[in-house]
C-alpha positions in Angstrom: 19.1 -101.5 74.3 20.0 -100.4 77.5 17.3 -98.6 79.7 19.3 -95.2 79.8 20.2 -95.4 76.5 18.4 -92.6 73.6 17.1 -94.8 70.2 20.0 -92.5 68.4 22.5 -93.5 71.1 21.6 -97.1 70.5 21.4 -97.2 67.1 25.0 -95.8 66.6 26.1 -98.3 69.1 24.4 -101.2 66.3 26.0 -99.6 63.5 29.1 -99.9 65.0 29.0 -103.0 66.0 27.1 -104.9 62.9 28.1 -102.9 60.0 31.9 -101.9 60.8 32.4 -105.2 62.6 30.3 -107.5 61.1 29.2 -108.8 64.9 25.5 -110.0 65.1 23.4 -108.4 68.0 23.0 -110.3 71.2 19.6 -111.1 72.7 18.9 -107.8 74.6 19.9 -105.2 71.8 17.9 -107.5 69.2 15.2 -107.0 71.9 16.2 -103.2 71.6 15.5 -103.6 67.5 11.8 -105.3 68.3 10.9 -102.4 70.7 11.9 -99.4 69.0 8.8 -97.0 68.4 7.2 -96.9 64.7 9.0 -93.7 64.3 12.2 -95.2 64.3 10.9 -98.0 61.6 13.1 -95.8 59.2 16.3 -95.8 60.5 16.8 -99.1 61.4 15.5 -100.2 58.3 18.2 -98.0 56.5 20.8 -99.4 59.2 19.8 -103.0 58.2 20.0 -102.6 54.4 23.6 -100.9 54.9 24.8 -104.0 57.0 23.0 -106.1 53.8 24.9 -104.5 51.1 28.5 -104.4 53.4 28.2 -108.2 54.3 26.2 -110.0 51.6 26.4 -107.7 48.4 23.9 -106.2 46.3 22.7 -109.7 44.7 19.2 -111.1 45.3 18.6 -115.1 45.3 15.5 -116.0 43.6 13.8 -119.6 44.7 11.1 -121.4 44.0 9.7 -124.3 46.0 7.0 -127.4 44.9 5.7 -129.6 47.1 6.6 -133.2 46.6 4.0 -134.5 49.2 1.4 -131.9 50.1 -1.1 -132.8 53.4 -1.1 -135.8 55.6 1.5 -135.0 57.7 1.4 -137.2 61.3 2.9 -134.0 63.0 0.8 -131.2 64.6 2.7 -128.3 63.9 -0.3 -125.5 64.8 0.1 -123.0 61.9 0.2 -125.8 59.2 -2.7 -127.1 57.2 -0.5 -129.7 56.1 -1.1 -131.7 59.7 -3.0 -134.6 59.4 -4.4 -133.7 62.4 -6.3 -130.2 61.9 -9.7 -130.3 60.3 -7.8 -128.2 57.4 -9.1 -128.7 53.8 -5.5 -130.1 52.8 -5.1 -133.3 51.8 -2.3 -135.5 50.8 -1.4 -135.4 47.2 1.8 -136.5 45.6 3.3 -135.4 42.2 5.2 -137.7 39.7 8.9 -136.9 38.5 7.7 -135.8 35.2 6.1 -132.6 37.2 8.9 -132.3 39.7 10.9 -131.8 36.6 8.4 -129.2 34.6 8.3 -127.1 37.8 12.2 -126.9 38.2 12.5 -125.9 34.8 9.4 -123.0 35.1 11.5 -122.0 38.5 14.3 -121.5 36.4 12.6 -119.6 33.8 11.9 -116.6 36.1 15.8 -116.2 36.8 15.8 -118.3 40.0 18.8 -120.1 41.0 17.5 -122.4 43.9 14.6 -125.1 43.4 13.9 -126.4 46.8 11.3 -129.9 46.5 9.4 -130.1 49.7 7.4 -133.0 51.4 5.1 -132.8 54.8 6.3 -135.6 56.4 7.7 -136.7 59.7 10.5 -137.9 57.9 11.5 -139.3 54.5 10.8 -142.9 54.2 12.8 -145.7 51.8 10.0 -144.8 49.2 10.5 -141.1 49.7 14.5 -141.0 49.3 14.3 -143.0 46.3 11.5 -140.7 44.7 14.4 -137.7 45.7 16.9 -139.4 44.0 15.4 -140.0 40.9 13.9 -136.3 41.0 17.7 -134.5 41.2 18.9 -136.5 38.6 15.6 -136.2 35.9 16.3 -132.2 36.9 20.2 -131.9 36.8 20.0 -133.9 33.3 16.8 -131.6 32.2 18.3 -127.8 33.6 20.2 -126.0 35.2 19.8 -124.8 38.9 20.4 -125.8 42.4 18.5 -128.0 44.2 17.5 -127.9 48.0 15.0 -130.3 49.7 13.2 -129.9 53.1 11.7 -133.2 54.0 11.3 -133.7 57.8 13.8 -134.9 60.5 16.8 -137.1 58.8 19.0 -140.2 60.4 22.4 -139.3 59.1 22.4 -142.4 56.8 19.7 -140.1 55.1 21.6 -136.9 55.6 25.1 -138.6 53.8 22.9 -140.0 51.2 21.1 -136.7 50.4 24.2 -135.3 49.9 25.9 -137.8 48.2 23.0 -137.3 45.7 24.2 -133.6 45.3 21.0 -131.4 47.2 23.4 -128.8 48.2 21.1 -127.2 50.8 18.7 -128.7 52.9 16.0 -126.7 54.4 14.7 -127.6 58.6 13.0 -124.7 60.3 13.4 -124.2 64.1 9.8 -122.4 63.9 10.4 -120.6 66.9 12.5 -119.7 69.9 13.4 -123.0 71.9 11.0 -121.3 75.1 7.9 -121.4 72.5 8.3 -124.8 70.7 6.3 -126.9 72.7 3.6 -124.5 72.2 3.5 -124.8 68.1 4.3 -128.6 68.4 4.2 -131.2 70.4 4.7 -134.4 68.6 8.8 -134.1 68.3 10.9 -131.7 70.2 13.0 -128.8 69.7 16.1 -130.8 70.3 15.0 -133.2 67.4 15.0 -130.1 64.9 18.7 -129.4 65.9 20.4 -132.7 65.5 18.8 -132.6 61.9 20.5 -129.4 61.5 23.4 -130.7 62.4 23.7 -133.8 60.5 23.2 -131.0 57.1 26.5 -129.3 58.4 28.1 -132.7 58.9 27.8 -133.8 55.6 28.6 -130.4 53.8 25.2 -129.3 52.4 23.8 -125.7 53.3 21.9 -125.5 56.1 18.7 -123.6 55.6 16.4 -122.9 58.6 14.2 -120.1 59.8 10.6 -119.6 61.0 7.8 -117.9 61.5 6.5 -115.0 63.3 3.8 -114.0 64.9 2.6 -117.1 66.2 1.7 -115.5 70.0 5.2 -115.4 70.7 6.5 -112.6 73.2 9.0 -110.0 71.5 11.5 -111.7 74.4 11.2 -114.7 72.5 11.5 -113.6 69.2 14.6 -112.1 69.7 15.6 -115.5 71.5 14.6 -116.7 68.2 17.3 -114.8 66.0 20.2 -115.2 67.8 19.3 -119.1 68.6 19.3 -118.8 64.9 22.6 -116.8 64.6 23.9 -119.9 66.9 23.7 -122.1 64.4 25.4 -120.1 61.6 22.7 -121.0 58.6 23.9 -120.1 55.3 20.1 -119.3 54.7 17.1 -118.1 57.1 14.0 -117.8 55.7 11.4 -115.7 57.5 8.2 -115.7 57.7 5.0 -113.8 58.5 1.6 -115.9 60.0 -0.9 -116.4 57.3 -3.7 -117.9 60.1 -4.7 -121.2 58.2 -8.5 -122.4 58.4 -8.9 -125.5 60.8 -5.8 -124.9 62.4 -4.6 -124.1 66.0 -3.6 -120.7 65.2 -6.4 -120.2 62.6 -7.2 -117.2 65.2 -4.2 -115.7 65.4 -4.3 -111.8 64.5 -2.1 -110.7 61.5 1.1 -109.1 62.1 1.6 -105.5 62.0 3.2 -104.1 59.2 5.4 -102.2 61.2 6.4 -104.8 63.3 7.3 -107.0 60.5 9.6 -104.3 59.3 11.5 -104.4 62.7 11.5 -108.0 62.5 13.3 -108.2 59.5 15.7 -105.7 60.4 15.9 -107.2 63.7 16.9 -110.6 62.5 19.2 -108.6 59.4 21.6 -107.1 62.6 21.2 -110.5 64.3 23.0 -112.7 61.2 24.6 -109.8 59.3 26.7 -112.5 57.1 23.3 -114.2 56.3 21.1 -115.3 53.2 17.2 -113.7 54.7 14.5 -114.8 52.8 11.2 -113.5 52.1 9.3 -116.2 52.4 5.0 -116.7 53.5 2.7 -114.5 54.7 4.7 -111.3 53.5 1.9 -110.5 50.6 -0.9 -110.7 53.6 1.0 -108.7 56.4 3.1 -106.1 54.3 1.7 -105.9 50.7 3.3 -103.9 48.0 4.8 -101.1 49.3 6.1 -103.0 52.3 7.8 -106.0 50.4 9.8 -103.3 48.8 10.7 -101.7 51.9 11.8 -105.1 53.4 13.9 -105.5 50.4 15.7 -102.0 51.6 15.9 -102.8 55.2 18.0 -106.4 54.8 16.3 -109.0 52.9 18.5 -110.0 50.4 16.7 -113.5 49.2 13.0 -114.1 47.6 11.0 -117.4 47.0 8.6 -116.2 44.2 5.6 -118.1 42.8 3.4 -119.7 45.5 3.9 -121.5 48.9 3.5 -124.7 49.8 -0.6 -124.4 51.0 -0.9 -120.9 50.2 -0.9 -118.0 47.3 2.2 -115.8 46.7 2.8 -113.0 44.8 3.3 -114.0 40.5 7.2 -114.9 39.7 6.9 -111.6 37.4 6.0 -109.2 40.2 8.9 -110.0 42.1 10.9 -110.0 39.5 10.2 -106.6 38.2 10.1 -105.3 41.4 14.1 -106.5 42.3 14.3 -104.6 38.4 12.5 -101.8 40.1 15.1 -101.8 42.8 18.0 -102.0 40.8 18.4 -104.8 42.3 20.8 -107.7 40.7 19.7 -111.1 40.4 22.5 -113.5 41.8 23.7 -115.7 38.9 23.6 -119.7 39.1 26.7 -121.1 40.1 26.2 -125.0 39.9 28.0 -126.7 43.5 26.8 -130.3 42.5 
């Protein structure tokens, strides 16, 4: 936003451009989006749900995720109580395929069409990939849904063999904007996270990556954030909200505003108009209720129900009867194994 520019003028000039042209913000408008005062929460929201249901449709993905390998991760990402590092009461655990396979076929129960195994590791080892392997096949032979992993940094031996396996979408977060990184982590780089990325497009798989907000980043660099993110064309970003974990770096950190996170989302909604954006952790904590349902009318068009990796989320039913509350669709399964 421009500094002689009204909020009116500026959000005409955004409708314009993202919801009859289907062009993502750049930096500085996205800026524009973070800074707009709580009185204009509203209208952008309303602007953000009209580029939703012009670009992406009415239809809501429904995922749930289970954690392969929970704790004990050698990386010190500083919001994670996974890290090996932290004195966080995490600790490693690993489940057996007969589990991995229970909890795809609960996921599927609730409607969902993605079941996304995760593990907190650096990087999948021989033992890990073969565990994956045998996983997607127990689950495609036991139900049907689509299955997404997110297990660290991949060598692109790992990335063709993942897909060869038939994980359709593999999940990588950038975390933050490329300015910030090296303040949330400092065992691998930025750079590292992008090559990853890259190998998923390569090899044809979805490439799902997002973040998280509120970490003590500047408004500047959130908006560097989403259109870093727009960069990289994603079919999915999942966003999320800081839920300060005990015995971690950011253990501190304050809470997001709830009206603040509802600029963020429409923020990053006008950044990646053509985008999957997922509710993802910490929205119970910073919006509640009432708010979820007003970031599902101001551009989130995607849901991961059931609980986090470390943390509580809201029950599969809520969700679900709150998309029925919404008159909301459910997007049907359509298997792309």
């Amino acid at each position: 936003m421009t500094t002689i520019e009204s909020p009116q003028d500026f959000l005409a000039r955004a409708r314009a451009q993202v919801l009859d042209q289907g062009v993502g913000l750049n930096q500085d408008d996205v800026l524009g989006v973070l800074q707009l005062g709580d009185e204009w929460v509203p209208d952008v929201l309303a602007l953000a749900h009209d580029v939703r249901m012009k670009w992406c449709g009415p239809t809501v993905e429904v995922e749930g995720i289970v954690s392969l390998k929970t704790g004990g991760c050698p990386e010190d990402c500083h919001f994670c109580s996974q890290s090996g590092q932290f004195a966080s009461p995490v600790r490693a655990v690993w489940l057996d395929i007969p589990s991995l396979v229970e909890a795809a076929k609960e996921t599927a129960l609730t409607g969902a069409t993605e079941f996304c195994i995760v593990a907190a590791v650096r990087g999948p080892d021989k033992k890990l990939m073969d565990q994956i392997g045998q996983a997607v096949k127990a689950i495609n032979e036991a139900v049907e849904i689509n299955i997404s992993c997110s297990l660290g940094m991949l060598t692109p031996e790992q990335a063709h063999e993942l897909s060869a396996m038939g994980v359709h979408r593999y999940n990588h977060n950038l975390e933050t904007a490329r300015s910030y990184f090296t303040n949330v982590v400092t065992t691998h780089t930025w750079d590292e996270r992008w090559e990853t990325l890259r190998l998923v497009h390569a090899e044809g798989m979805e490439v799902c990556c997002g973040g998280i907000v509120g970490l003590g980043e500047t408004l500047e660099q959130r908006a560097e954030f989403a259109v870093q993110l727009a960069e990289l064309n994603p079919a999915e970003v999942p966003l999320n909200f800081l839920n300060p974990r005990p015995g971690t770096p950011f253990g501190d950190l304050e809470v997001m505003d709830g009206k603040e996170a509802l600029r963020t989302i429409a923020a990053f909604r006008l950044a990646l108009p053509h985008t999957i954006l997922r509710f993802a952790g910490g929205r119970e904590l910073t919006l509640g209720d009432l708010g979820a349902q007003q970031g599902m009318l101001g551009g989130i068009n995607a849901v991961i129900v059931g609980n986090y990796l470390t943390t509580l989320g809201r029950p599969a039913a809520a969700d679900i009867d709150m998309l029925l509350e919404l008159n909301m669709p459910i997007k049907s399964l359509t298997k792309t194994l």
